[in-house]
C-alpha positions as a printed Julia matrix, in Angstrom:
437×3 Matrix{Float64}:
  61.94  -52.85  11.04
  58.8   -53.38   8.82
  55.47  -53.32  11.04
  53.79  -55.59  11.4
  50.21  -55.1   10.56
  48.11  -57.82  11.88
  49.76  -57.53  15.6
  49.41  -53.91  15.41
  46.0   -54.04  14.92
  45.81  -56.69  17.84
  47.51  -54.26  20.08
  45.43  -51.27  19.73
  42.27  -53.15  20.41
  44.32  -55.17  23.44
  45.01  -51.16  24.63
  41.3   -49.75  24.27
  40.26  -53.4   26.44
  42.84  -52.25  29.03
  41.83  -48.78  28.66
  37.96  -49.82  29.24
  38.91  -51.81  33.1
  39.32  -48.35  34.45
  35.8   -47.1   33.65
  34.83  -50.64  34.8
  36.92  -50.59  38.07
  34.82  -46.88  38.66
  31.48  -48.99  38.29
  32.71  -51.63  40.37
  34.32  -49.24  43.28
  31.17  -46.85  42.67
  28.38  -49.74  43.35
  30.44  -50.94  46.59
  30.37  -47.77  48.17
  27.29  -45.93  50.12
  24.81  -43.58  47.71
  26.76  -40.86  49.28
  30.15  -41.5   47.83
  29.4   -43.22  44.23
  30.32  -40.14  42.84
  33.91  -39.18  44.47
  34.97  -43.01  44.02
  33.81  -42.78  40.17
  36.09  -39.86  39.52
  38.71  -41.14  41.02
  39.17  -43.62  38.64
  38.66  -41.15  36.05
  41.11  -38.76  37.79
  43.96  -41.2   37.34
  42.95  -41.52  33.59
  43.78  -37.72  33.18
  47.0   -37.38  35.54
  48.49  -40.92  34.69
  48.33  -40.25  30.89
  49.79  -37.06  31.31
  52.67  -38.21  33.05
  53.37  -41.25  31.55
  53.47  -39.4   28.0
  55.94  -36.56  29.38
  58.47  -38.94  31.42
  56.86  -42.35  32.33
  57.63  -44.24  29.78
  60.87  -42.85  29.76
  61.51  -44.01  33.41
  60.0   -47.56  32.79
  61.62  -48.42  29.3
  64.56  -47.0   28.22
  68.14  -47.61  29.78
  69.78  -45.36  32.13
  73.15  -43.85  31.63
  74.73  -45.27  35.02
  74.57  -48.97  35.11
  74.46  -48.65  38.64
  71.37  -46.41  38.36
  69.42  -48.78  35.78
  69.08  -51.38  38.21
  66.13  -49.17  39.57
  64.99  -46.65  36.93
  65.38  -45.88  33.52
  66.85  -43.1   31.91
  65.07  -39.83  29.34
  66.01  -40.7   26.1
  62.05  -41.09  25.41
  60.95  -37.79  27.54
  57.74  -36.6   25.71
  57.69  -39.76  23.33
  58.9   -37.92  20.47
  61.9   -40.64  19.77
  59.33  -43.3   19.46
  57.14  -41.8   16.37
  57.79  -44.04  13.47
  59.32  -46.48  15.2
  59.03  -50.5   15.3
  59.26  -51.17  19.12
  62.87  -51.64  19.74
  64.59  -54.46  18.36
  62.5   -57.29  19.68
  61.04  -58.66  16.47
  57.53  -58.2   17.49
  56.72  -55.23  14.62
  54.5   -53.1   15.88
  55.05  -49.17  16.43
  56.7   -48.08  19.22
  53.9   -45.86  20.22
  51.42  -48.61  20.32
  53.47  -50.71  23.05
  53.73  -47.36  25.27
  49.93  -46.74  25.19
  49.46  -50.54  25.92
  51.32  -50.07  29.13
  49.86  -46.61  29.76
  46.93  -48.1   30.29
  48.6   -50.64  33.01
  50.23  -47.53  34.69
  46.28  -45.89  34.86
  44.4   -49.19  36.74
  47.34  -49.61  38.9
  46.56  -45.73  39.99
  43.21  -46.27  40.55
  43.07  -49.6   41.54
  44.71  -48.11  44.64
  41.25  -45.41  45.51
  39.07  -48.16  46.75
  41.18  -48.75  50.06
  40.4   -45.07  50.84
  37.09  -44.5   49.56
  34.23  -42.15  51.53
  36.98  -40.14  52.71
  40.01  -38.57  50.83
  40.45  -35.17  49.47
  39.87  -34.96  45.58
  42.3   -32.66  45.09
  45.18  -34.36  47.29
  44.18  -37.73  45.69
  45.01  -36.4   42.54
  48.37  -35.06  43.02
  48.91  -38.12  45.01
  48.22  -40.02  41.35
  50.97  -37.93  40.16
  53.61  -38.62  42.78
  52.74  -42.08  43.15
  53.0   -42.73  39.58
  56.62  -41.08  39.18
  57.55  -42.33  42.68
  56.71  -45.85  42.9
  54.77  -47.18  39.82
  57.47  -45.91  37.29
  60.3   -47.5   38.93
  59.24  -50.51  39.56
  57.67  -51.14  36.01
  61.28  -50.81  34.99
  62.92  -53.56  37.72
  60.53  -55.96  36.04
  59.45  -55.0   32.89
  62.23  -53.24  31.7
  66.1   -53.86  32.78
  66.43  -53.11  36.22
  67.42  -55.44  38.51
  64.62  -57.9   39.28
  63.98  -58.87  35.6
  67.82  -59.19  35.42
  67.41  -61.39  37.81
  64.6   -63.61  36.17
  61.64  -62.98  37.74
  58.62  -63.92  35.94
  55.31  -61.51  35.84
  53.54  -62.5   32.68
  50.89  -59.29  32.95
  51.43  -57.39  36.05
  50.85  -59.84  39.32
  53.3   -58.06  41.3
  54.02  -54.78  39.26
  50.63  -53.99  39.0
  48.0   -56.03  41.6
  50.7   -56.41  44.61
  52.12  -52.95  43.91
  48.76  -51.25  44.11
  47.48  -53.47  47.11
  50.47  -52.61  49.22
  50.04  -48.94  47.71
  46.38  -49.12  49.24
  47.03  -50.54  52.87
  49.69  -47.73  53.92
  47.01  -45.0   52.32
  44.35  -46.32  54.04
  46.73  -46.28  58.0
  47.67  -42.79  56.67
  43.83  -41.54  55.98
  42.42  -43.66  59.23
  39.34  -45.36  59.71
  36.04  -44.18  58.12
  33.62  -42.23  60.44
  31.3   -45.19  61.86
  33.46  -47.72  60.86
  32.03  -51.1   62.23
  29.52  -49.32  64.26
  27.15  -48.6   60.93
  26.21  -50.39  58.06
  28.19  -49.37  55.22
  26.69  -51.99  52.5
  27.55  -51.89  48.66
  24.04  -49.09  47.77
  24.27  -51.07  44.12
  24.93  -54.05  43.14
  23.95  -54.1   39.72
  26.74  -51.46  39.11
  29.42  -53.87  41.09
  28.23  -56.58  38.64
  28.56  -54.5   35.6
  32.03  -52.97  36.53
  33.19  -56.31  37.54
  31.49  -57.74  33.43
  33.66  -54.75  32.21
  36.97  -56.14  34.08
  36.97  -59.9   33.16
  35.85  -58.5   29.58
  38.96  -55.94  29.23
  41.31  -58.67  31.19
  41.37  -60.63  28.1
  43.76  -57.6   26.41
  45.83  -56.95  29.57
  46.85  -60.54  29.73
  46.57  -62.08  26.54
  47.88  -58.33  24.6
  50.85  -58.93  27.26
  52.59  -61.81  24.8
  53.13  -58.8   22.56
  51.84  -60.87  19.53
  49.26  -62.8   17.78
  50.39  -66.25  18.71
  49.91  -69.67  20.53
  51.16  -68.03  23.88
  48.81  -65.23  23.52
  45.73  -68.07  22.98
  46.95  -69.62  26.05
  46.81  -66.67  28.0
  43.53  -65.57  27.14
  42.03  -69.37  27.6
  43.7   -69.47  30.74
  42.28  -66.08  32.0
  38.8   -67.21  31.59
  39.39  -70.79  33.25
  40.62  -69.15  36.6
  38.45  -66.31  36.93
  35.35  -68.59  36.57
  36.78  -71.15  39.03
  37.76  -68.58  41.39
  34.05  -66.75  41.27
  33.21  -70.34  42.04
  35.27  -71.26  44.86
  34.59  -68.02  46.52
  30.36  -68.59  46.72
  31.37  -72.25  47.96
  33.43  -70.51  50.75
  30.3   -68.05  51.06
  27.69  -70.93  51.54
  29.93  -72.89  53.72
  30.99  -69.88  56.08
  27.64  -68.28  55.95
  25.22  -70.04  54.48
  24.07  -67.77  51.08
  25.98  -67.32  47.95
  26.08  -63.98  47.09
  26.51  -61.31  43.75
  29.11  -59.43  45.47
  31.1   -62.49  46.6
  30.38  -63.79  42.49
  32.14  -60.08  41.32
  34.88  -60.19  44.33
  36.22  -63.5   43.36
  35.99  -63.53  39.55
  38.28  -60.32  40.21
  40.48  -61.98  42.68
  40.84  -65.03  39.88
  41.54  -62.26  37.03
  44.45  -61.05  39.92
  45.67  -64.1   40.44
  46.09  -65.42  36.78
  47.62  -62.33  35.63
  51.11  -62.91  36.12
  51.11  -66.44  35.39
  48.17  -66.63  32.14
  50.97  -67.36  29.58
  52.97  -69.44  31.43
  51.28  -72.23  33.13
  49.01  -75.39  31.64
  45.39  -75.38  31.75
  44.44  -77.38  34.72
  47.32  -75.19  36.74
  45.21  -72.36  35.64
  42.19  -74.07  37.61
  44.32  -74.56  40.56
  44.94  -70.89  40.51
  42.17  -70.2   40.29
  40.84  -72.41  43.23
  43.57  -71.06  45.47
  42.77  -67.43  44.65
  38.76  -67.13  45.14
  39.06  -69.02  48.28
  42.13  -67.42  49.77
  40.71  -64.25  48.57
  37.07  -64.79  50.36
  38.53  -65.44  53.84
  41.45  -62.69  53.42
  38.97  -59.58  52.99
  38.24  -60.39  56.36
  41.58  -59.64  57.72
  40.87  -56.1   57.98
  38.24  -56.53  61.04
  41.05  -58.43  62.81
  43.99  -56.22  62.25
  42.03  -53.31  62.34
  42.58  -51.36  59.42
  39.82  -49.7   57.16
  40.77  -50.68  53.77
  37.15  -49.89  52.38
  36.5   -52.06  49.04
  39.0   -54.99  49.88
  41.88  -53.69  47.61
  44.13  -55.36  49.91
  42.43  -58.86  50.51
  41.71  -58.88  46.51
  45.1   -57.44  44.86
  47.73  -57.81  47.48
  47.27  -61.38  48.76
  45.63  -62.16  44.7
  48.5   -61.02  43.43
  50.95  -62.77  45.77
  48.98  -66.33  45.21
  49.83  -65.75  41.21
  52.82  -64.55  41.28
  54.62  -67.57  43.93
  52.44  -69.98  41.88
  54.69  -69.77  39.5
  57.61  -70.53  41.61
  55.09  -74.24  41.77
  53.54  -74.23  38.35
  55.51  -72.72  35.55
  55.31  -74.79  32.3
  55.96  -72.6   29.64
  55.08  -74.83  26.85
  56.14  -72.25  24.28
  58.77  -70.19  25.94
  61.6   -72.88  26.2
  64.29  -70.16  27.64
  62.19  -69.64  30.64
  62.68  -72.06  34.08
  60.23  -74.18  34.78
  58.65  -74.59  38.39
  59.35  -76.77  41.07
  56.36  -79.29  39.61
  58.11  -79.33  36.32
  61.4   -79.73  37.4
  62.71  -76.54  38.78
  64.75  -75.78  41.34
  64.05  -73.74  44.12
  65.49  -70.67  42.55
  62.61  -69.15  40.79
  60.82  -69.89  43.6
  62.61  -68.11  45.61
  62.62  -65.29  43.45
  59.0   -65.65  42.75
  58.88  -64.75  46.72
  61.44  -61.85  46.04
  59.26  -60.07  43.85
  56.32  -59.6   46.01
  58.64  -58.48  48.86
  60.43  -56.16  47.29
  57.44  -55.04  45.25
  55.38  -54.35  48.09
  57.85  -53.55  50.98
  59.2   -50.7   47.75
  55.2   -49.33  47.57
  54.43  -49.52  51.47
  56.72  -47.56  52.51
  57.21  -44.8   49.83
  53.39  -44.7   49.52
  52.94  -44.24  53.65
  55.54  -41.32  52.9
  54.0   -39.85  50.65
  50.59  -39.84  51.83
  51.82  -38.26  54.85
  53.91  -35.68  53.36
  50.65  -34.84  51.73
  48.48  -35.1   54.56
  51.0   -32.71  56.73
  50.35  -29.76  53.74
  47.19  -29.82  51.84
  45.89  -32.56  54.34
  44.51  -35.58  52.71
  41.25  -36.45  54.5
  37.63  -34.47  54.13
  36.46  -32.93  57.56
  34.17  -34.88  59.56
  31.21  -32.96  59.08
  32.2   -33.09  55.16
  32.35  -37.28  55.38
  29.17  -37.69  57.71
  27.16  -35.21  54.86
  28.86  -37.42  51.93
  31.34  -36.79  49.87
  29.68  -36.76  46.87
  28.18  -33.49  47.55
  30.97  -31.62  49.95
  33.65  -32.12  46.95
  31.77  -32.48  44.07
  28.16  -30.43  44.04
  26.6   -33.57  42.96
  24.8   -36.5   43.81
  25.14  -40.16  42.0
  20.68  -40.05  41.76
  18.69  -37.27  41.53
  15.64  -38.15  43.32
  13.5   -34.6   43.26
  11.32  -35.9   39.97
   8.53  -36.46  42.61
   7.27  -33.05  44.69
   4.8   -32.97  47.13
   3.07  -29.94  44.54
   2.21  -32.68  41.73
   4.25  -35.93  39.55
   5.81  -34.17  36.19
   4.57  -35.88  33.06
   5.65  -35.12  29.4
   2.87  -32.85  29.1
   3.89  -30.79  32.02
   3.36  -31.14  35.99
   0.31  -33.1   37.27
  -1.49  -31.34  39.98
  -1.96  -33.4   42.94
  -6.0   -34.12  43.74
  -6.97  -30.82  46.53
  -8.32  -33.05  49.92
 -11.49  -31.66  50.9
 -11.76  -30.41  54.16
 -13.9   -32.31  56.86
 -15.25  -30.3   59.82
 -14.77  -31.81  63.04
């Protein structure tokens, strides 16, 4: 097949905007945790960049995208006809008209494979061993992430079904949210939790990572149609329409709950709108995208909250952001599915569908995240019972930052009691002349 120039060149700047939301999600996670911790919650991010990428070349794309041998098998993971990616060089991607290489479609979703990763660090923040967290990346990845990009992405049994997930609302956003509330029961609760003040120590950081999001978000949803066309133009337009609605609705829950509108409730629900839209962006109108939108921020804003009720320590709100986020967008489109230029889809229940795509609209999500709870709880206590997954106490009470890492996130020794450093050396500090008594 003859590529196709003008869509490959789309989808290699769609993959470096997906690529970029990791480094963002690092500034956003980094800013909500305490000065202490900036550091270790940074590198996990970057962590999953080098492990995910690794594995994904040698087998994960192979798992996700090609057929398995045993029909029975394929249902729930793919086969190794693309092990190391060395079948795809030179190739147009499959046979699905859409003429770009091979190669560029698996790094596109090899970036999808590294924010789900990380996306899952922030429920677990302050407290987790760097080096378990990164084999965890590894075995969570192959595990859970792999497989279940293949059910609905590829041809295993939940796309064979129909299930529709546009950009990732339930293989990436509830996948990683259910992912992050069985780490965070298998790590426990943070030392101090709810008896100390554990604040966001920058919010200019949480406002740049969450910039960096809604700016890559255009490629991971609107680089999802594959092409340069009218689908992918209403994917991107309705990406912007819900996040903005949803930042909106969730500072009109904040002044009406507590009386101030807040920057971190402006990031938290401009990412719970870019969550919500994901799956749905290229197949719903417009004005359902506002609706979406509305639903998510304010859904979003009271859900973070469940954590003080249930009692589980899910640090930066992965769960109340992704998982229920995730699950408003994807049984939307059960509601709300138009597809105005995909005619072979089904159309929701307020176009005319039946109940069936609802109901498998509600499928998704529970299989999804029932799939990632459990397997995730095992392996993060397989992991815990070896290596042992939390830092010691006395490690998490000094900060993480510089028990793991021999660094801080601000170096604050410019200014010594012996003099101020200038650019023309140290300034000596005025000698205070002695007074008798």
């Amino acid at each position: 097949m003859k590529i196709d120039s003008g869509t490959t060149a789309w989808m290699l700047a769609a993959t470096a905007l997906v690529l970029l939301m990791t480094p963002g999600l690092a500034f956003f996670y980094g800013g909500m945790t305490r000065a202490k911790s900036v550091l270790n919650m940074m590198m996990m991010s970057f962590g999953a960049i080098v492990t995910v990428t690794i594995t994904w070349m040698l087998f994960g794309h192979s798992l996700a995208f090609t057929d398995n041998p045993s029909s029975a098998l394929n249902n729930f993971v793919g086969g190794f006809d693309a092990l190391g990616l060395q079948s795809l060089v030179e190739t147009a991607t499959k046979d699905d008209g859409t003429g770009m290489p091979s190669l560029v479609f698996s790094a596109f979703q090899m970036t999808f494979a590294i924010i789900t990763v990380a996306l899952i660090s922030g429920a677990i923040a302050d407290r987790a061993k760097f080096g378990a967290w990164m084999l965890f990346t590894v075995i969570w990845a192959a595990v859970v992430y792999f497989p279940v990009a293949h059910w609905v992405w590829g041809t295993g049994w939940l796309n064979t079904m129909g299930i529709e997930d546009f950009a990732g609302g339930t293989v990436v956003h509830i996948n990683a949210g259910a992912a992050a509330l069985a780490l965070a029961l298998v790590l426990g609760k943070r030392q101090g939790w709810r008896k100390e003040p554990m604040r966001p120590h920058n919010l200019t950081l949480v406002l740049l990572g969450a910039a960096l999001l809604w700016f890559g978000w255009f490629g991971f949803n609107a680089g999802s149609e594959l092409a340069v066309d009218g689908t992918a133009g209403l994917a991107f337009l309705n990406t912007q329409v819900a996040t903005a609605v949803a930042a909106g609705a969730w500072l009109v829950v904040e002044k009406l709950r507590d009386g101030h509108a807040t920057s971190l409730g402006a990031a938290s629900g401009a990412v719970a709108g870019l969550v919500a839209i994901t799956p749905a962006c290229g197949f719903v109108d417009p004005w359902a995208a506002m609706v979406i939108g509305l639903l998510a921020g304010a859904i979003c804003a009271y859900a973070v909250g469940l954590k003080y009720k249930l009692g589980y320590d899910d640090s930066l709100d992965v769960v109340g952001v992704h998982l229920v986020g995730g699950v408003v967008g994807a049984v939307s489109l059960g509601f709300l599915a138009a597809y105005p230029f995909l005619d072979q889809q089904s159309e929701g229940l307020f176009y005319g569908g039946g109940f069936g795509q609802l109901g498998l609209q509600v499928l998704g999500p529970v299989a999804v995240g029932g799939y990632s709870f459990i397997l995730t709880w095992v392996i993060g206590k397989i992991i815990d019972k070896t290596m042992g997954f939390r830092i010691s106490t006395e490690d998490e009470v000094t900060g993480i930052d510089i028990t793991s890492h021999a660094e801080t996130g601000y170096d604050l020794g410019t200014v010594h009691a012996s003099g101020v450093s200038s650019p023309n050396g140290p300034v000596t500090a005025p000698a205070t002349k002695k007074v008798d008594a």
